[in-house]
C-alpha positions as CSV (number, residue, x, y, z in Angstrom):
1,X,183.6,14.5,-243.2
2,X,182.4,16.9,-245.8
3,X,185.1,19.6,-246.0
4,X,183.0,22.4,-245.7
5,X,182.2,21.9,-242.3
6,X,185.8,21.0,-242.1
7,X,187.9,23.3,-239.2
8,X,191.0,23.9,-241.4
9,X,192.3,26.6,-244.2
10,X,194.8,25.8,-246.2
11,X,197.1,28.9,-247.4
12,X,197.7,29.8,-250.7
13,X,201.2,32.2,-249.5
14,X,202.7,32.1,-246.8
15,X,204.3,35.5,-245.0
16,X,207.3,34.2,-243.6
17,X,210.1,31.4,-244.4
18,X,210.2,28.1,-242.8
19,X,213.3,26.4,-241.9
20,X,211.9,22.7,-243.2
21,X,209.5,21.9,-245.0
22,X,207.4,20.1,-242.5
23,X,207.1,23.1,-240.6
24,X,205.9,24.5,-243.8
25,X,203.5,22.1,-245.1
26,X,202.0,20.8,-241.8
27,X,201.3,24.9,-241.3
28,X,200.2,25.5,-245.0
29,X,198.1,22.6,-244.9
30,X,196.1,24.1,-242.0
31,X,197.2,20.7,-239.3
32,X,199.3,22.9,-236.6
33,X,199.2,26.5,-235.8
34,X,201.6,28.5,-234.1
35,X,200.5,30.3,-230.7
36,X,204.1,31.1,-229.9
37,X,207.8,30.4,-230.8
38,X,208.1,26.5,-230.0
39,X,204.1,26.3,-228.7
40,X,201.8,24.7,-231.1
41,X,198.1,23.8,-231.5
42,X,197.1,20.8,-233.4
43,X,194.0,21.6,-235.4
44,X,192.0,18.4,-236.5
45,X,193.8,17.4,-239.5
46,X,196.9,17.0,-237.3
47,X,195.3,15.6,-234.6
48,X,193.9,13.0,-236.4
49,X,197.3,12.4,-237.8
50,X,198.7,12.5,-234.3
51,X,196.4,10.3,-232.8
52,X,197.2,7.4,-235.5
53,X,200.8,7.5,-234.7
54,X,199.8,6.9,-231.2
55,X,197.8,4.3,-231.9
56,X,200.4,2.7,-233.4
57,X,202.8,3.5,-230.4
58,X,200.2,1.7,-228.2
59,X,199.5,-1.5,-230.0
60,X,203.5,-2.2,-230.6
61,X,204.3,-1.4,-226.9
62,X,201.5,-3.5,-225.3
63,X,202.6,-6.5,-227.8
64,X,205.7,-6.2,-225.2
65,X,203.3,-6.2,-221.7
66,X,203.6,-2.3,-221.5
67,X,201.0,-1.4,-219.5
68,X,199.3,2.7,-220.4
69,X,199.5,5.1,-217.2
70,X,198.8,8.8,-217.1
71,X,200.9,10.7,-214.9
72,X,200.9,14.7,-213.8
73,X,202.7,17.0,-215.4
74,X,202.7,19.5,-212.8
75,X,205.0,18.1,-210.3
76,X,206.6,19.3,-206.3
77,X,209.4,20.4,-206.0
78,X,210.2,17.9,-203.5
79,X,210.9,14.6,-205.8
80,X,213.2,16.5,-208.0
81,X,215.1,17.5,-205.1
82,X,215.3,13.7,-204.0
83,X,216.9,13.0,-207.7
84,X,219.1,16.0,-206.9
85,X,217.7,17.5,-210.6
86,X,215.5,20.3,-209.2
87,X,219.1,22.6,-209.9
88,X,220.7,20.4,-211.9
89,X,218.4,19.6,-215.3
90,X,219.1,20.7,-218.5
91,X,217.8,22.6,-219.9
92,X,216.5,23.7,-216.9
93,X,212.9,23.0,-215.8
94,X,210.1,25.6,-216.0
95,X,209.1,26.4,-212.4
96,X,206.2,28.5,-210.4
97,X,204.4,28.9,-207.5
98,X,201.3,28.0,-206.9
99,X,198.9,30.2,-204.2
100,X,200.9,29.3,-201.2
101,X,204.1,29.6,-202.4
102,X,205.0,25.9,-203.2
103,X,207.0,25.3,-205.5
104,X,206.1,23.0,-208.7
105,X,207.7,22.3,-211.9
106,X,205.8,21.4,-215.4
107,X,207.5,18.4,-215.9
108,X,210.0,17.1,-219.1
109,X,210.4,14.3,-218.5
110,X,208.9,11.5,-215.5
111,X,211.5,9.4,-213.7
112,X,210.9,10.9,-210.8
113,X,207.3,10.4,-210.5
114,X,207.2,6.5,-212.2
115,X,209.3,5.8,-209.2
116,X,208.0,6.7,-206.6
117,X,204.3,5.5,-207.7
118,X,206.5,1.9,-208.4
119,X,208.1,2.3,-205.0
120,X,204.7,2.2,-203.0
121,X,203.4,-0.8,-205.1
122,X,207.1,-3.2,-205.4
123,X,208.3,-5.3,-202.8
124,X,209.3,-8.3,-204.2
125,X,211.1,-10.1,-206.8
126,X,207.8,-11.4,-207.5
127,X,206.1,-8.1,-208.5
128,X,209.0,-7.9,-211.4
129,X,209.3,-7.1,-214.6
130,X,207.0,-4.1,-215.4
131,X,206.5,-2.1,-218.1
132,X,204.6,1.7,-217.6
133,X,204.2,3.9,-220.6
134,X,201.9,7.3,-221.2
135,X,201.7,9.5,-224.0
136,X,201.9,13.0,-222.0
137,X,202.5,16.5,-222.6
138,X,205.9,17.3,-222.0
139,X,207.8,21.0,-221.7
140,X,210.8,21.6,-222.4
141,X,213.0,24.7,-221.1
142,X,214.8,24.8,-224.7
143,X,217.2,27.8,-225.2
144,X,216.1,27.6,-229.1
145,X,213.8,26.0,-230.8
146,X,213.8,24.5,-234.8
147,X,211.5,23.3,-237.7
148,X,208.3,23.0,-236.3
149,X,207.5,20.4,-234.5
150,X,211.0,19.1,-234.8
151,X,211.9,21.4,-231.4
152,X,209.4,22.6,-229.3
153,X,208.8,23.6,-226.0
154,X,205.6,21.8,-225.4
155,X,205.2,18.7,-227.4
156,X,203.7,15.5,-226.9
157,X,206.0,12.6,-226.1
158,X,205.8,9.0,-225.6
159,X,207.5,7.4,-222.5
160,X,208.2,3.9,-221.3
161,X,210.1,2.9,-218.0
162,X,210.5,-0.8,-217.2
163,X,211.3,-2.3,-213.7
164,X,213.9,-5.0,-213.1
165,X,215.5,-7.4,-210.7
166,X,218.5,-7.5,-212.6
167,X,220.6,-6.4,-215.6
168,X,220.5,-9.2,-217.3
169,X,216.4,-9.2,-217.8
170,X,216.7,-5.6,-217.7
171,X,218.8,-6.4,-221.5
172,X,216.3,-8.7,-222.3
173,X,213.2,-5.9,-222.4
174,X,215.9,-3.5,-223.9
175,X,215.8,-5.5,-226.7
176,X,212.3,-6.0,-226.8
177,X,212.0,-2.5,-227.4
178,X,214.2,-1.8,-230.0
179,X,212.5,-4.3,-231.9
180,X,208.9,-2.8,-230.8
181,X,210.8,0.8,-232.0
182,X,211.7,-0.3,-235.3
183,X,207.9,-2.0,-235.9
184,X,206.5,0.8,-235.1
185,X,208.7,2.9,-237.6
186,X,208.3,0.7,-239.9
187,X,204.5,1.2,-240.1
188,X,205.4,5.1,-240.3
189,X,207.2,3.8,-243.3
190,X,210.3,5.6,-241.6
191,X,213.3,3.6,-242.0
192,X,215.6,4.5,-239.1
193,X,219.2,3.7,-237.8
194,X,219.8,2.4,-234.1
195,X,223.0,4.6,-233.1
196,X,224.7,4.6,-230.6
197,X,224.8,7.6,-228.2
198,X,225.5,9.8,-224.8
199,X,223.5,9.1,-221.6
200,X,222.7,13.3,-221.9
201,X,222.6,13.5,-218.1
202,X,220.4,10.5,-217.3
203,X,223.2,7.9,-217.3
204,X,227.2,7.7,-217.8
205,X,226.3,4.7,-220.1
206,X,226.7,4.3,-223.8
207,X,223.2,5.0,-225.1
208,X,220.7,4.8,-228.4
209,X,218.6,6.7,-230.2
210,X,216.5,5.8,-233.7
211,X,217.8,8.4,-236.0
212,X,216.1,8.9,-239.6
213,X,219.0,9.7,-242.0
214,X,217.9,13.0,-244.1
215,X,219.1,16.9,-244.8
216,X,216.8,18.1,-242.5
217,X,218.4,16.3,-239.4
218,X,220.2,19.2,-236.8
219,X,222.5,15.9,-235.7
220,X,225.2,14.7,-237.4
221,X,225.8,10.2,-237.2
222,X,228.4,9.0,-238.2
223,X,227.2,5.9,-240.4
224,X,228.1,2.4,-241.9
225,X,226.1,1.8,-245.2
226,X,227.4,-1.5,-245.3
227,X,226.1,-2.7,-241.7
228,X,224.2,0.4,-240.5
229,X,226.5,0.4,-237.6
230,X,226.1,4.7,-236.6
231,X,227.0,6.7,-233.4
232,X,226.2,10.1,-232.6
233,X,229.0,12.4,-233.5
234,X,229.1,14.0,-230.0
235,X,230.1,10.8,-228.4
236,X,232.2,9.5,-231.6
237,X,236.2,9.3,-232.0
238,X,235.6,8.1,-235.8
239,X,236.0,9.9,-239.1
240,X,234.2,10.4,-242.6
241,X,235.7,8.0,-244.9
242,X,237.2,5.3,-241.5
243,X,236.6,1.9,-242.0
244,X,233.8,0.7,-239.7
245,X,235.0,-0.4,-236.6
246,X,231.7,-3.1,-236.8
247,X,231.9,-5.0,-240.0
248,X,235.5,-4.1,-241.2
249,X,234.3,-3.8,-244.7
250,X,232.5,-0.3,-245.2
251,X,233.7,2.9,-244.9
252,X,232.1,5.9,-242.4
253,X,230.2,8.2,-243.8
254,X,228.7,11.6,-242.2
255,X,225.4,12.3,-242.7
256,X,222.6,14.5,-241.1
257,X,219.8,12.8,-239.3
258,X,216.6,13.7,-237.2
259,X,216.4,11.6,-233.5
260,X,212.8,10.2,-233.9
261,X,213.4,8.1,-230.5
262,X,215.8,7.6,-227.7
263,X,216.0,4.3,-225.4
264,X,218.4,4.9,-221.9
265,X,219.8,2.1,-219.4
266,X,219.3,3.9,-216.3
267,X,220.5,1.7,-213.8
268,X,219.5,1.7,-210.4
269,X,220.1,5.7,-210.1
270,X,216.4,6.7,-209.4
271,X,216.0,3.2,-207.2
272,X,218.8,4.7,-204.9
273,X,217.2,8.2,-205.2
274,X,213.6,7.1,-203.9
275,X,214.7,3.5,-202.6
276,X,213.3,1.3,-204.8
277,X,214.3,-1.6,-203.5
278,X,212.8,-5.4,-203.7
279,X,213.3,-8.6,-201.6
280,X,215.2,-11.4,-203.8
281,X,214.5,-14.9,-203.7
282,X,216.9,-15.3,-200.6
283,X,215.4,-12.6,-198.8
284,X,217.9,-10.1,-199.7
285,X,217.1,-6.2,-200.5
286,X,218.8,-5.3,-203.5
287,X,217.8,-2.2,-205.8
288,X,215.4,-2.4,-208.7
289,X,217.3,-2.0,-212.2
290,X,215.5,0.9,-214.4
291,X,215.3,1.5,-217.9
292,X,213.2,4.3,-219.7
293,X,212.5,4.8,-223.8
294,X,210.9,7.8,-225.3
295,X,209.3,9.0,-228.5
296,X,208.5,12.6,-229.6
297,X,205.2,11.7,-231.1
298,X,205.2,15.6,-232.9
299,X,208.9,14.9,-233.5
300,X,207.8,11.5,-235.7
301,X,204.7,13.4,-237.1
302,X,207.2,16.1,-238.7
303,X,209.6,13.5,-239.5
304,X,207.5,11.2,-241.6
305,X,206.3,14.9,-243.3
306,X,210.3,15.4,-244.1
307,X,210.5,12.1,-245.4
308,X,207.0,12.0,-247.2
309,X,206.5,15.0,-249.6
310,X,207.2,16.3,-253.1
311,X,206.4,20.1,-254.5
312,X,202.8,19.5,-254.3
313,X,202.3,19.1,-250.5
314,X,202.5,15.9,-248.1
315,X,202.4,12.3,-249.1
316,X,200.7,10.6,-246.2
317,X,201.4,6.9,-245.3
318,X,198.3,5.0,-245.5
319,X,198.1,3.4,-241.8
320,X,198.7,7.4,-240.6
321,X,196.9,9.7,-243.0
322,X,194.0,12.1,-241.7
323,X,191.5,10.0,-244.4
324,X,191.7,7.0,-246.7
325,X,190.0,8.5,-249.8
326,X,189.4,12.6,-250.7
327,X,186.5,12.8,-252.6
328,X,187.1,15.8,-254.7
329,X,183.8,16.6,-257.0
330,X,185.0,19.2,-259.4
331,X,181.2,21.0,-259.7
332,X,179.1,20.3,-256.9
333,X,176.6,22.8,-257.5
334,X,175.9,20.8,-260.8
335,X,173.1,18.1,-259.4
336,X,174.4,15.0,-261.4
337,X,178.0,15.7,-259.8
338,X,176.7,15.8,-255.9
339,X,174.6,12.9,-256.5
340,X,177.1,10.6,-257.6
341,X,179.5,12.3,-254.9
342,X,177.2,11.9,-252.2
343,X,176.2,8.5,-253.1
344,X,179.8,7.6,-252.9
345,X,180.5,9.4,-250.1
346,X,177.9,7.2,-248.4
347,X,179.0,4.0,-249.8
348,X,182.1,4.3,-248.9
349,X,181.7,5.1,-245.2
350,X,179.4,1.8,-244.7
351,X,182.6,-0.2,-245.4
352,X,184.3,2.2,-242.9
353,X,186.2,4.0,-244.4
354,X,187.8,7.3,-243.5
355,X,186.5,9.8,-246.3
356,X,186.7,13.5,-247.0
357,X,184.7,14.8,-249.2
358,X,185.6,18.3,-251.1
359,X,181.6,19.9,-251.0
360,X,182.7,23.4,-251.3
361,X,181.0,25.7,-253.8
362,X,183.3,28.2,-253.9
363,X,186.3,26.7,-254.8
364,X,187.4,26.9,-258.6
365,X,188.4,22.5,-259.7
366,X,192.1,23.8,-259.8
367,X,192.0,25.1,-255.9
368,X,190.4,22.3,-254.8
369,X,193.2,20.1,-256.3
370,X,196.1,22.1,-255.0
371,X,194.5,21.4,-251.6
372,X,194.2,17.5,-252.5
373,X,197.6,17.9,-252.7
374,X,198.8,19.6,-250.3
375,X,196.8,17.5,-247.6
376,X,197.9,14.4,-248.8
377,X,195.4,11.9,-248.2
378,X,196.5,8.4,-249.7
379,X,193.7,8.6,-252.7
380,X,192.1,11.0,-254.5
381,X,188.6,10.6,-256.6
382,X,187.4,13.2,-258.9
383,X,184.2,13.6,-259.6
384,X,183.0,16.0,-262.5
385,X,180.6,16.1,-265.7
386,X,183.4,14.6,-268.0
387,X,183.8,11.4,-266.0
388,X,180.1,10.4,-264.9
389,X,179.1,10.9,-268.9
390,X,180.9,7.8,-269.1
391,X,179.9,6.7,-266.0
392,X,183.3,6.8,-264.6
393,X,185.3,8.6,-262.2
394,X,189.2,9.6,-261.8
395,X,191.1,7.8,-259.4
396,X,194.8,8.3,-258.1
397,X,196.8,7.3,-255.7
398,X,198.7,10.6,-254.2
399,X,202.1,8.9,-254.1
400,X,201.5,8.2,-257.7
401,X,202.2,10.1,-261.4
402,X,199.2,9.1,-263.5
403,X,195.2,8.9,-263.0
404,X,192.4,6.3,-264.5
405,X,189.0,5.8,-265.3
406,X,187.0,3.4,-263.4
407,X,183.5,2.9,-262.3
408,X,182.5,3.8,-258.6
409,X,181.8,0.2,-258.0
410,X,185.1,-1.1,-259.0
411,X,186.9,1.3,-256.9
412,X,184.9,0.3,-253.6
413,X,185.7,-3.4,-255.4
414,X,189.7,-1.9,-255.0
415,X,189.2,-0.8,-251.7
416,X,187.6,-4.1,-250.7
417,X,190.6,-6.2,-251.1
């Protein structure tokens, strides 16, 4: 991509204050805008961005036999009613009325509508386990909404629900996630906590959510340094400087953290509300044992923003970053610095790889730098008369402190391996 036909402009000042600084940078850096409090556009440096992390999300769940739906967000009024939620969700649910005065919601969240499309397709033991996931817009009635991404009121999240014959193979896939979670996280290059928390109105069960340990976070974990034993502080009887009730050894300390993902056991609450219901191996009906495991993939966008940054702007994993290399050729009205650019530029999308290349004339070297920056992209080439009189040009990783002089060929050599 050649950055002047680029759809994004990066600010020099901004006119108001941000409350974190991914809200900041992902909105100085020209990858979301704001249409209203908690309503976002992603512009196609986010996107981009946003699609890796799905990516991600989709090659670690289907390792696990998820199988990829898409399901409505506009839903009747009728099947929140059968899960008695329709008066009962919090926050409560966006609703309207279409031309003939039916009632709809936008939905939050899909229980209701996995199960019924499950119940018309399950009858027997035999058509257990499954797996469903979609990445969906979801909206959210919030009563307030924080950092960005971090809180809004549309967003787009990741759901799974899996389908069992009984608790003990629904345990089994639980598991199976939270290792699928933390792979996935991993690759983020997140490092999160499995803590333990409240069912928050889908279950009366002890639940979990992947919580990323920093300032930022709006929750407060209590946490175990020593075993990474954590629980949510709104479910948790312990205290700052306890001895972990896990490992006996380290002491509890308090710390802010940002829920990147949540997994709930959900029982056979939904089953009963739409009778899901399957025939055992003797015949018998029994109800089909749920479990359902999100990820707010803006949330983990944001997060990995919070985690990844320094004064300069965002520090962009590799696997996740909008390109591999920004080509960033000091003068390219000078002919000698757009040739060797472009001839770069060229070389180094025939071995596939995602490029940007910095073409604009009317951008002073130290502007076009700051914006190198502040976008983040894993490596940054200059180009400019000084290097290519030695042949050379300036190479540098982003998350590193010093530059050096190599040809163009042994930097696609680099890239190679």
């Amino acid at each position: 991509m050649l950055q002047s036909k680029l759809f994004a402009k990066t600010k020099k000042s901004l006119a108001k204050s941000f409350e974190t600084e991914s809200f900041k940078l992902l909105y100085k850096g020209d990858f979301i805008d704001q249409l209203a409090s908690g309503i976002f556009s992603l512009l196609p440096l986010g996107l981009r961005v946003h699609r890796k992390i799905e990516n991600i999300i989709r090659e670690e769940l289907q390792k696990i036999g998820a199988q990829e739906v898409y399901l409505p967000a506009l839903q009747p009024k009728s099947i929140w009613e059968a899960s008695n939620r329709w008066k009962t969700m919090d926050p409560p649910l966006f609703k309207l009325k279409d031309r003939h005065q039916k009632e709809f919601t936008i939905a939050p969240t899909h229980e209701e509508v996995i199960t019924k499309l499950v119940q018309e397709r399950v009858s027997s033991y035999k058509d257990l386990p499954i797996a469903l996931f979609q990445i969906q817009v979801k909206f959210r009635n919030e009563l307030r909404f924080f950092g960005g991404l971090l809180r809004a009121r549309e967003f787009i999240m990741k759901d799974l629900y899996s389908f069992h014959t009984d608790q003990e193979d629904f345990r089994k896939y639980y598991q199976k996630v939270i290792k699928a979670y933390f792979r996935i996280f991993k690759r983020c290059k997140l490092k999160s906590v499995l803590t333990e928390a409240s069912g928050a109105g889908f279950t009366n069960e002890i639940t979990h959510e992947f919580q990323v340990l920093i300032p930022a976070g709006q929750d407060w974990v209590f946490y175990c340094p020593h075993c990474e034993f954590a629980q949510n502080r709104e479910i948790s009887k312990l205290k700052a400087g306890d001895k972990c009730p896990k490992c006996k050894k380290g002491k509890i300390e308090l710390q802010r953290g940002i829920e990147i993902a949540n997994i709930f056991p959900l029982g056979d609450k939904y089953s009963k509300a739409f009778n899901l219901k399957f025939k055992d191996k003797d015949g018998k009906d029994k109800y089909v044992i749920m479990g359902c495991y999100g990820i707010g993939v803006g949330r983990l966008m944001a997060t990995i923003v919070e985690v990844w940054h320094d004064e300069n702007g965002i520090i962009w994993p590799e696997e996740i970053a909008p390109y591999f290399v920004h080509l960033v050729p000091l003068e390219f009205n000078v002919s000698k610095v757009k040739q060797v650019s472009l001839k770069l530029y060229q070389d180094l999308q025939k071995l596939g790889i995602e490029v940007l290349c910095d073409d604009r004339k009317d951008k002073s070297p130290g502007e076009k730098l700051k914006d190198a920056d502040l976008i983040g992209i894993p490596w940054r080439v200059v180009i400019s008369k000084k290097t290519i009189k030695s042949g050379k040009i300036e190479i540098k990783k982003r998350c590193a402190k010093s530059s050096k002089l190599v040809t163009p060929k042994e930097f696609l050599n680099l890239l190679r391996r």
